[in-house]
C-alpha positions as CSV (number, residue, x, y, z in Angstrom):
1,X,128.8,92.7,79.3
2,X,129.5,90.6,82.4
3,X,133.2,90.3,82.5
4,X,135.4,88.0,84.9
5,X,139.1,87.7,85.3
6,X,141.5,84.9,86.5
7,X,145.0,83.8,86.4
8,X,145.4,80.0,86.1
9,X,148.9,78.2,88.1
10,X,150.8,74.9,86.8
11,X,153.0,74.7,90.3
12,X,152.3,78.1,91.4
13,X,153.3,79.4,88.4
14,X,150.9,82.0,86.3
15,X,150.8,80.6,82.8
16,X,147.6,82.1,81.6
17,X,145.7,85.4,82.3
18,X,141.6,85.0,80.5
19,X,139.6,87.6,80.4
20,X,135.9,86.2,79.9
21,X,132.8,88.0,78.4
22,X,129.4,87.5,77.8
23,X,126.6,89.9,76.9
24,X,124.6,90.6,80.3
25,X,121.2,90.4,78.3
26,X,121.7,87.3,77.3
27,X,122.0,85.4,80.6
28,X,121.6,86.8,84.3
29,X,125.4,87.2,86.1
30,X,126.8,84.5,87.2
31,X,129.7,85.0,90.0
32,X,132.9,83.2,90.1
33,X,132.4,82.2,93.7
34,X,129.3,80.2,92.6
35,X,131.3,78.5,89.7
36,X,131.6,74.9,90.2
37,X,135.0,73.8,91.0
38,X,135.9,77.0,89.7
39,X,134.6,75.8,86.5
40,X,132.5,78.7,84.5
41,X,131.5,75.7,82.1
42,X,130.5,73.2,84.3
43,X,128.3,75.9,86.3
44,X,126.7,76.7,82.6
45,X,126.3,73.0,81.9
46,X,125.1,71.4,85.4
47,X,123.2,74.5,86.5
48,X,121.9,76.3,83.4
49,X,121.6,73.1,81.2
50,X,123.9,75.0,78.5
51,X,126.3,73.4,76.8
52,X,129.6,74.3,75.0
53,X,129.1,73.5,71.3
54,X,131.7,74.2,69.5
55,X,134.9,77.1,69.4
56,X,136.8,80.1,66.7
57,X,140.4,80.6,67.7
58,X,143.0,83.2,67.1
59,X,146.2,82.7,67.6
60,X,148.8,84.6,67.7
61,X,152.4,85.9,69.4
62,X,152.2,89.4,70.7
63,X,154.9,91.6,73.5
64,X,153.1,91.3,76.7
65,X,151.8,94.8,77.9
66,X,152.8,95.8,81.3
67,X,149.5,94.3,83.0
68,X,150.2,91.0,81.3
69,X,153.8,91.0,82.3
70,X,153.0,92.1,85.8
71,X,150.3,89.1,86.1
72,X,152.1,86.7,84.5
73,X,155.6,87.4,86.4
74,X,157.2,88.2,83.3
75,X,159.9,91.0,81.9
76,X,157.4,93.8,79.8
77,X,157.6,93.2,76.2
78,X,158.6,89.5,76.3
79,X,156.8,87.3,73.8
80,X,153.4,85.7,75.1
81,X,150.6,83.7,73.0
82,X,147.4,85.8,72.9
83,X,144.4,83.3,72.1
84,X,141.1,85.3,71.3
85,X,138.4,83.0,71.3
86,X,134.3,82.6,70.9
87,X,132.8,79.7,72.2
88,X,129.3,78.7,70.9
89,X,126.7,77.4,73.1
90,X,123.6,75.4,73.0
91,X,121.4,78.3,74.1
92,X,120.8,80.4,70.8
93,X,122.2,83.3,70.6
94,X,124.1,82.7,73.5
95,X,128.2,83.1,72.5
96,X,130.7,83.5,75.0
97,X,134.4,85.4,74.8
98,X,137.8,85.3,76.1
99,X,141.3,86.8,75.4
100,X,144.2,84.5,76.9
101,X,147.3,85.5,77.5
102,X,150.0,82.3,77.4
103,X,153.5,82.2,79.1
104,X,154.8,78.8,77.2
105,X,158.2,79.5,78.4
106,X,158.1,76.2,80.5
107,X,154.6,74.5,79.9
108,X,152.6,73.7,76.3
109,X,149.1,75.4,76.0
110,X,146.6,73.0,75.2
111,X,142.9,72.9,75.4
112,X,140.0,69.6,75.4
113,X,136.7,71.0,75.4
114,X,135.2,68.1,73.8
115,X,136.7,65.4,75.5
């Protein structure tokens, strides 16, 4: 699998650790310094012609581990909202994969992948 990391910031505040996953035979590896604006989708969709088609989500509420609570400046064991998710493309075959992990103490989670 090619796997990346990153913690997104509303005000310099971590709100969401993803960890992202696809499977390394179906697409070469693509590194985050080449992603578009920082954008994995964009780079998929303006430099590999693939498109995001459509999304399965999990959600739940979970204690955040130590690594969570460490990344996300929170007290171990506090309640976060753990997203898994699998995106389907337009390439077939071709799914992508991603655990979040959601401090909603102060700011909503909300996603528009379609807009």
């Amino acid at each position: 699998f090619v796997y990346f990391q990153r913690i997104r910031h509303i005000n310099n505040k971590p709100v969401v650790l993803e960890n992202n996953w696809y499977a390394l035979n179906a697409m070469e590896i693509i590194k985050p310094a080449e992603f578009i604006a920082g954008s994995f989708f964009k780079t998929l969709s303006q430099n590999y012609f693939i498109e995001i088609m459509g999304a399965e989500q999990e959600l739940r509420s979970i204690p955040a581990t130590k690594e969570i609570a460490e990344n996300l400046e929170l007290s171990e064991g506090e309640p976060i909202l753990h997203i898994s998710v699998r995106f389907t493309t337009s390439k077939p075959g071709f799914n992508l994969y991603g655990d979040l992990y959601c401090n909603t103490n102060e700011y909503p989670i909300r996603n528009a992948y379609f807009s």
